[in-house]
C-alpha positions as MATLAB code, in Angstrom:
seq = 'XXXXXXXXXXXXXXXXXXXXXXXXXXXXXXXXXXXXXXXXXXXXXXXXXXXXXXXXXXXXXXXXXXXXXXXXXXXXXXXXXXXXXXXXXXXXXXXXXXXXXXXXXXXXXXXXXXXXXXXXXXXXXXXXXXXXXXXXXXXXXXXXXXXXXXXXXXXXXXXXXXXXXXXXXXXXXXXXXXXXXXXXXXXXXXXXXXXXXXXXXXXXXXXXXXXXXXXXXXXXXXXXXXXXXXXXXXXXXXXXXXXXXXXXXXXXXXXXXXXXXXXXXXXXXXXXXXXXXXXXXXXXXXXXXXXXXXXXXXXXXXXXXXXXXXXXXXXXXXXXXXXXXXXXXXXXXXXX';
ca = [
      -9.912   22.702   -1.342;
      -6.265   20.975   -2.024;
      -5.084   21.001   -5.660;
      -3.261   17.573   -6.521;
      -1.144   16.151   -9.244;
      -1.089   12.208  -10.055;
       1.865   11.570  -12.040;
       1.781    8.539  -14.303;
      -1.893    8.401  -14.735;
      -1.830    5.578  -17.378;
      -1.849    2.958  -14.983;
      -4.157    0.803  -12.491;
      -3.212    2.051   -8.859;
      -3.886    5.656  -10.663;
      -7.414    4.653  -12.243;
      -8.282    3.953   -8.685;
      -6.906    7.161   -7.411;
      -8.939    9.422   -9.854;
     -12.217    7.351   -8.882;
     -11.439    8.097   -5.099;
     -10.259   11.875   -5.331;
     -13.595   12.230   -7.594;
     -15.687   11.822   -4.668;
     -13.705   13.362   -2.835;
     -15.012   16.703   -1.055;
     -12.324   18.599   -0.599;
      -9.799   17.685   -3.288;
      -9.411   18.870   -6.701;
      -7.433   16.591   -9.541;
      -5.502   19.673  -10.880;
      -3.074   17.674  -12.854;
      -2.347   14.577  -14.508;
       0.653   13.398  -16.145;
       2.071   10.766  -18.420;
       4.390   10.099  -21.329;
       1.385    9.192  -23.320;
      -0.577   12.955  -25.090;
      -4.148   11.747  -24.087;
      -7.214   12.691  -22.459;
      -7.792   11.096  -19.224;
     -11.126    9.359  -20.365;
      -8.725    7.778  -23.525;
      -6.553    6.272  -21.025;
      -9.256    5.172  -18.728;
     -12.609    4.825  -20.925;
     -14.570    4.911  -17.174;
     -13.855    8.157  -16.643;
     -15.560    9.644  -20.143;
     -17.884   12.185  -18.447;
     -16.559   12.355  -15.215;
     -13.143   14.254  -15.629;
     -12.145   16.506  -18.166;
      -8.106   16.411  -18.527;
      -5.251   15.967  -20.463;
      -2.039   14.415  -19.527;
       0.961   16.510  -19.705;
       4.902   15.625  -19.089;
       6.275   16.423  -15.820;
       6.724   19.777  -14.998;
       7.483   20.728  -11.274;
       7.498   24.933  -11.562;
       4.009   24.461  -13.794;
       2.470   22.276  -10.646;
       4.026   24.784   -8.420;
       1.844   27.765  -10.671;
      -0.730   25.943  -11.209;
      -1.529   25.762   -6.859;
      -0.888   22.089   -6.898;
       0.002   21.368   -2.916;
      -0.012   17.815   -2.802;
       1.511   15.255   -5.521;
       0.290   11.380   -5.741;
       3.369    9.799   -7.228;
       2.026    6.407   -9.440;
       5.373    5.869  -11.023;
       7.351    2.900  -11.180;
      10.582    2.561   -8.788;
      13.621    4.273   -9.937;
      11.382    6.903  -11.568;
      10.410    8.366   -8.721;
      12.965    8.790   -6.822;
      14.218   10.742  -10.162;
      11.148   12.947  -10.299;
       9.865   13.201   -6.736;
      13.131   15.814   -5.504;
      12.390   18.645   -7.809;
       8.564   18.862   -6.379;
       9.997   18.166   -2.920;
      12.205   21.016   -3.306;
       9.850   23.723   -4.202;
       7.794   22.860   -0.982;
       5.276   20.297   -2.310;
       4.106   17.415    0.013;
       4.115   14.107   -1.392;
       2.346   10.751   -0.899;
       4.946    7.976   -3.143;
       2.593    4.868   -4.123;
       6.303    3.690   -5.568;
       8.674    1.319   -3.417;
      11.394    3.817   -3.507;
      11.078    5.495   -0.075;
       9.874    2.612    1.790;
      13.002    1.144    3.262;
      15.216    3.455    5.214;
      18.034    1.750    4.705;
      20.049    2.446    1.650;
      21.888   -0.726    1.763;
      18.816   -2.924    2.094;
      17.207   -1.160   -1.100;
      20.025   -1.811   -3.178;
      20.132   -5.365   -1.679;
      16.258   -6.071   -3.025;
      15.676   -3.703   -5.730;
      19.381   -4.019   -7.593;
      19.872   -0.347   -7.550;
      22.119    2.307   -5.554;
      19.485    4.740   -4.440;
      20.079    8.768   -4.877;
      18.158   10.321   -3.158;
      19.561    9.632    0.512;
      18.373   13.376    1.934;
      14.641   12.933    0.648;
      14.778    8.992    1.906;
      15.837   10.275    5.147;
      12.577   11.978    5.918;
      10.184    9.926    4.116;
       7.839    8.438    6.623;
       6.443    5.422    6.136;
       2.655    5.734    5.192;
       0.883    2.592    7.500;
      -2.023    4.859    9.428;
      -2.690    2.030   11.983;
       0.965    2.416   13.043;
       2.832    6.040   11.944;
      -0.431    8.022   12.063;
       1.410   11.014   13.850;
       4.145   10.582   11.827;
       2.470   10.760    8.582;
       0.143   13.750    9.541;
       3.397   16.462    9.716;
       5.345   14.598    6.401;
       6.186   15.978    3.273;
       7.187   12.832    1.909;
       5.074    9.560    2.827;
       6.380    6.245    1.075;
       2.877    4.617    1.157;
       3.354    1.243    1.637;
       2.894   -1.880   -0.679;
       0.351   -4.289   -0.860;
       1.346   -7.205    0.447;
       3.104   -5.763    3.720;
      -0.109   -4.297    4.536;
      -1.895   -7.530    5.331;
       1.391   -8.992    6.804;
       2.362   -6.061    9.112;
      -1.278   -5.507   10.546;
      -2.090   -8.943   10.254;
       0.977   -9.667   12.960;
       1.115   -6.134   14.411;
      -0.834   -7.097   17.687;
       1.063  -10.466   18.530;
       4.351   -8.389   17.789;
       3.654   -5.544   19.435;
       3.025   -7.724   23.239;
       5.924  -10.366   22.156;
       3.279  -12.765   22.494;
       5.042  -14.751   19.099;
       8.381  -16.294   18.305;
       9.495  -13.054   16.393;
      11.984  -14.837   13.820;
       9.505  -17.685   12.768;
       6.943  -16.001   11.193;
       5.536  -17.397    7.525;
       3.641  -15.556    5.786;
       1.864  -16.611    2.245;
       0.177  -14.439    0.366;
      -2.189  -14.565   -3.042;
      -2.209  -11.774   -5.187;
      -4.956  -11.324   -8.454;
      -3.377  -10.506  -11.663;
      -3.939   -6.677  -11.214;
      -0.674   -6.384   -8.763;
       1.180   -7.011  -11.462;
       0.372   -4.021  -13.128;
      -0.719   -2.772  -16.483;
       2.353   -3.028  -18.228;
       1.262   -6.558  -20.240;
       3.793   -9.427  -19.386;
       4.428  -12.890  -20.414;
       3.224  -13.994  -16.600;
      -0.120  -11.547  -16.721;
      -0.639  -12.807  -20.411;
      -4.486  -14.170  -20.196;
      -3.540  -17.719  -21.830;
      -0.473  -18.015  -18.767;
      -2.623  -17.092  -15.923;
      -6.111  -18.027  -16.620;
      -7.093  -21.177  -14.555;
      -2.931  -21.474  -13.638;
      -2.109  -20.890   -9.798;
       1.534  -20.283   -9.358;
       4.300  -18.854   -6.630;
       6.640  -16.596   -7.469;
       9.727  -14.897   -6.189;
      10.324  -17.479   -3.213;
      12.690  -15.838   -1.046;
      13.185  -12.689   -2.181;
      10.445  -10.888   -3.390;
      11.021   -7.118   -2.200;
       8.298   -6.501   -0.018;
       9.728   -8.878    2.386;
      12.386   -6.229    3.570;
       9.510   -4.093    4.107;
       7.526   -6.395    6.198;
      10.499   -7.143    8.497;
      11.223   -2.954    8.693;
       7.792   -2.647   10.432;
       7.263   -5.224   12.506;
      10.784   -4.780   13.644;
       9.567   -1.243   14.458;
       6.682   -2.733   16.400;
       8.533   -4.866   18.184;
      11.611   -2.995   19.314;
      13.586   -5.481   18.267;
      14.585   -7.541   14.664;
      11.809   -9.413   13.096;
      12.031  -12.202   10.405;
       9.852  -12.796    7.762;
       9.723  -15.894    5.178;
       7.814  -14.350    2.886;
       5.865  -16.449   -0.284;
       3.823  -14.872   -3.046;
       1.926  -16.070   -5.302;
      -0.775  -15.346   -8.326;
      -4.299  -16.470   -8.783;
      -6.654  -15.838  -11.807;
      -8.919  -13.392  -10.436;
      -8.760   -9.397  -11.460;
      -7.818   -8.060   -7.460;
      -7.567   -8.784   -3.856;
      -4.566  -10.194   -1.669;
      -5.365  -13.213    0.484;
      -2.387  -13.902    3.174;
      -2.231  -16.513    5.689;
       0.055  -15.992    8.198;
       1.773  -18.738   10.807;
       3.308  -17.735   13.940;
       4.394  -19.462   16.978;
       2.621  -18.308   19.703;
       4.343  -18.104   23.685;
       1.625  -19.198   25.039;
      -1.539  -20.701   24.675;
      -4.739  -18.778   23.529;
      -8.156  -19.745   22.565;
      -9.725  -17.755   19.615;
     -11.862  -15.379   21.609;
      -8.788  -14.220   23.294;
      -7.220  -13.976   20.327;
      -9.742  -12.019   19.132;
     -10.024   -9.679   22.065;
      -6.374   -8.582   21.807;
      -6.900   -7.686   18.062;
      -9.758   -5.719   18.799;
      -8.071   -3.946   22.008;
      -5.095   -3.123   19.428;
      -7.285   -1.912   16.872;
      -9.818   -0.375   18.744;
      -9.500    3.243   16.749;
      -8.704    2.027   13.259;
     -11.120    2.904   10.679;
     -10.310    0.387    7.869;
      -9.322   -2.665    9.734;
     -11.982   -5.055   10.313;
     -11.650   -8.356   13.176;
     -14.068  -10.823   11.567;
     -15.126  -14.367   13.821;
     -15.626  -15.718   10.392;
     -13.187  -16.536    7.459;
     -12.655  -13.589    5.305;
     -12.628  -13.979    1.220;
     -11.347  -11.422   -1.185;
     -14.744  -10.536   -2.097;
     -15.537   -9.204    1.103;
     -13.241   -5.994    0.066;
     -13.621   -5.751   -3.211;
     -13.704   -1.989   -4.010;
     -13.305   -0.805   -0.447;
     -10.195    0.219    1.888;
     -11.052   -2.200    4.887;
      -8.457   -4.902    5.718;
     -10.271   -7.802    7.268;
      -8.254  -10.234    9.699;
      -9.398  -12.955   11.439;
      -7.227  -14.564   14.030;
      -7.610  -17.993   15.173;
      -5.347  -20.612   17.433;
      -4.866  -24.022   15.602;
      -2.663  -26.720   17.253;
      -0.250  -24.750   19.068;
       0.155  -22.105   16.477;
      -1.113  -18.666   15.630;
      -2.758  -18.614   12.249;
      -4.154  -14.842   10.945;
      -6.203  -14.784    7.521;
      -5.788  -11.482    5.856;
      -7.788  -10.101    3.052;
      -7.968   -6.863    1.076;
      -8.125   -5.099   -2.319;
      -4.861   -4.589   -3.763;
      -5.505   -1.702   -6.116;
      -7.540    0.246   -3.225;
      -6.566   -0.350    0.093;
      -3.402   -1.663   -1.151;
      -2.098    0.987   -3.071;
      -4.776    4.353   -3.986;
      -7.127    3.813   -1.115;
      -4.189    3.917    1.894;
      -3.021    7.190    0.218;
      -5.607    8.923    0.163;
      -6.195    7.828    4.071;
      -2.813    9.140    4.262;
      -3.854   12.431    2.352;
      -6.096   12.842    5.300;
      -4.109   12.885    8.196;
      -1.763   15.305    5.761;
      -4.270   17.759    5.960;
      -6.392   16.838    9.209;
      -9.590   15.693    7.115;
     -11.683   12.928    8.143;
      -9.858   10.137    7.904;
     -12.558    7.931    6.290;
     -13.267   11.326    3.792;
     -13.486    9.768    0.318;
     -13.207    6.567    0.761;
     -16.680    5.553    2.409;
     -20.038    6.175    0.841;
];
């Protein structure tokens, strides 16, 4: 049985943890922790019956007594990378859901996120936590930087057309729709109900943050530099990311052969689905799959990609990551 801590357990992405780990057969929620003195089941009224625990502040030596081994960090950027070193240091592996070990560059962080980051030893070893592509990686870490929503339908969604060149690697769009739980639980003007409700709306054209992060991985994938242009944007529904993605293809495909090189690169991953049909967001709702459906449209490449953002783009993908940590099944938990 592994012992785990979730720090900041007020918010969404951490709701979703707790309802994972729950099921989980080999994991037991040792700790929680927040600012705010309250019973889990106070913060999250769906948990009343199901867990009995109170938050508590940060404490790394009580996790380390207490036989936590394995920490979910739920904490905003810039506060992990403040907490996450004392735990690291006393031997504790650690799965970030923040964006603070994502990009291994220092320079490019404080490019995107406005901040010099310091923690450079700890970033150094942080792998990044994408199972499809750093599974080996990811199952000898101590530190994963699980990735961000968004990036996840972008760099799978491209990761087979990248990986055999087989696209114009620095003309890639990719546009993406987010429901109003991405933006957290923290209320905002934008996530006010009388703002969003029946509004559709982009945001953060050309330079939302995750964009680094897409270009990181598929630059990895590629062995070369990749370019992404990169638009968000929010819809009036609770969850789920919808991205279409335009690429230039190098040659000419018809959709079945499309689809047959998606399913030859994905032939051994457990969450991502190749569909023949159009995906919706409904179709993950609650679930870690990422559905993708390729097609060829008029000389270009066009890939729909759809999946929850609170599960398999935040708590699900951790604790998938959580599994290769400690050589469970890698579907354990997260499939009835």
């Amino acid at each position: 049985m592994i012992k785990v801590a979730v720090l900041g357990a007020s918010g969404y992405t951490a709701l979703e943890l707790f309802r994972i780990l729950l099921r989980h057969p080999h994991v037991e929620i040792a700790t929680a922790t927040s600012r705010q003195d309250e019973w889990l089941h106070e913060l999250h009224p769906s948990l009343f019956g199901r867990i009995n625990l109170k938050c508590e502040l940060l404490d790394a030596d009580r996790l380390v007594q207490t036989g936590v081994q394995c920490v979910f960090g739920c904490l905003p950027h810039g506060a992990s990378r403040s907490s996450l070193p004392a735990l690291l240091n006393r031997g504790l592996r650690v799965i970030d859901l923040s964006a603070d070990y994502r990009l291994r560059d220092p320079n490019a962080y404080a490019q995107w996120y406005g901040e010099s980051h310091d923690d450079l030893a700890n970033l150094a070893q942080a792998v990044y936590g994408l199972p499809e592509i750093y599974a080996d990686e990811i199952r000898t870490a101590q530190l994963v930087a699980n990735p961000g929503c968004y990036p996840q339908t972008a760099i799978l969604g491209l990761a087979p057309l990248v990986a055999g060149h087989h696209i114009e690697l620095k003309s890639i769009i990719v546009n993406s729709v987010s429901g109003v739980s991405g933006a957290g639980r923290t209320p905002k003007l934008t996530t006010h109900y009388p703002e969003c409700n029946e509004n559709f709306s982009a945001y953060n054209v050309g330079k939302h943050r995750h964009t680094p992060e897409m270009e990181q991985a598929l630059s990895d994938i590629a062995a070369e530099p990749v370019e992404v242009i990169f638009t968000p944007h929010l819809a009036p529904m609770d969850r789920g990311i919808y991205s279409t993605i335009y690429a230039t293809p190098r040659r000419t495909f018809t959709d079945a052969q499309l689809l047959d090189l998606y399913r030859s690169y994905f032939e051994k991953a457990a969450f991502v689905r190749l569909r023949e049909s159009l995906p919706t967001t409904k179709d993950t709702t609650g679930s870690n799959y990422l559905d993708i459906c390729p097609r060829f449209v008029r000389g270009r490449v066009v890939i729909l990609a759809t999946e929850d953002n609170l599960v398999r783009g935040a708590s699900g993908v951790a604790v998938q990551n959580l599994n290769l940590m400690y050589g469970f099944d890698e579907k354990m938990g997260l499939v009835n």
